[in-house]
Phi, psi and omega in degrees: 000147182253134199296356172223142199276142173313154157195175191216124178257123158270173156241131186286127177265147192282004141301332197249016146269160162321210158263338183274001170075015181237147198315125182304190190263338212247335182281338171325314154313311188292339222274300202300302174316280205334295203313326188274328158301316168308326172306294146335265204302320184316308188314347226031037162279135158247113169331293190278005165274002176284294153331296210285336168277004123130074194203141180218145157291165183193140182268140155238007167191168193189116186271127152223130157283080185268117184274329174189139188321151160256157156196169208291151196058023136257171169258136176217160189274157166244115178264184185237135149222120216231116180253116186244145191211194188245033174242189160294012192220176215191127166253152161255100179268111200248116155266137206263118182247158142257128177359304187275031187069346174290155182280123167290290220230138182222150183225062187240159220225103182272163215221112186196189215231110177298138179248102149326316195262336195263359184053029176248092191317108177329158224236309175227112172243016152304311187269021162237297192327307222277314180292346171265337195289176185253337209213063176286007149297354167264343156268023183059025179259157183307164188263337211219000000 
């Protein structure tokens, strides 16, 4: 595991805000998915060779903690923090920080890895991460 969690800095844009004028609820999700994807690809995963072997991530449940307003024109870190266990699921945990370091936000995302064809969840989807990544220390997984 690497001692600062992967992250992705946004600036909240004057669309994705609400009518109460603060980052809507539903791009938080979105802010997390990018953020979890980027994560991926830093790891040197390819989504779509994941896909294309016939494997999909899947959220299966999904959580947000708002701790304190967004609004248009901040910035905030997204982090990846990715939590592994000896089952079919898996979390991904994300914190929404802001620029002056306070937590906006918490996302967290339980997971697991879809078999396409069998509509079932892999039984370890720890050991197929860890065989495609190039860097499975950004997805928290052992190096060696």
């Amino acid at each position: 595991m690497t001692a600062e969690p992967f992250s992705v800095r946004y600036e909240v844009r004057v669309y994705e805000i609400d009518p109460q004028l603060h980052l809507n609820g539903a791009v938080y999700v979105q802010y997390a998915d990018h953020s979890r994807f980027a994560c991926l690809r830093a790891a040197g995963v390819s989504v779509e060779k994941l896909i294309g072997d016939g494997f999909g991530p899947v959220n299966l449940e999904t959580v947000i903690r708002y701790h304190g307003e967004l609004r248009s024109g901040d910035e905030v870190d997204v982090s990846c923090d990715w939590r592994w266990g000896d089952g079919k699921t898996y979390t991904v945990e994300h914190a929404f920080t802001r620029a002056d370091g306070k937590l906006a936000a918490e996302v967290k995302h339980v997971s697991g890895l879809l078999d396409l064809q069998s509509r079932r969840l892999l039984p370890a989807p720890a050991q197929e991460w860890l065989t495609r990544a190039e860097n499975p220390a950004l997805l928290g997984l052992p190096t060696a």
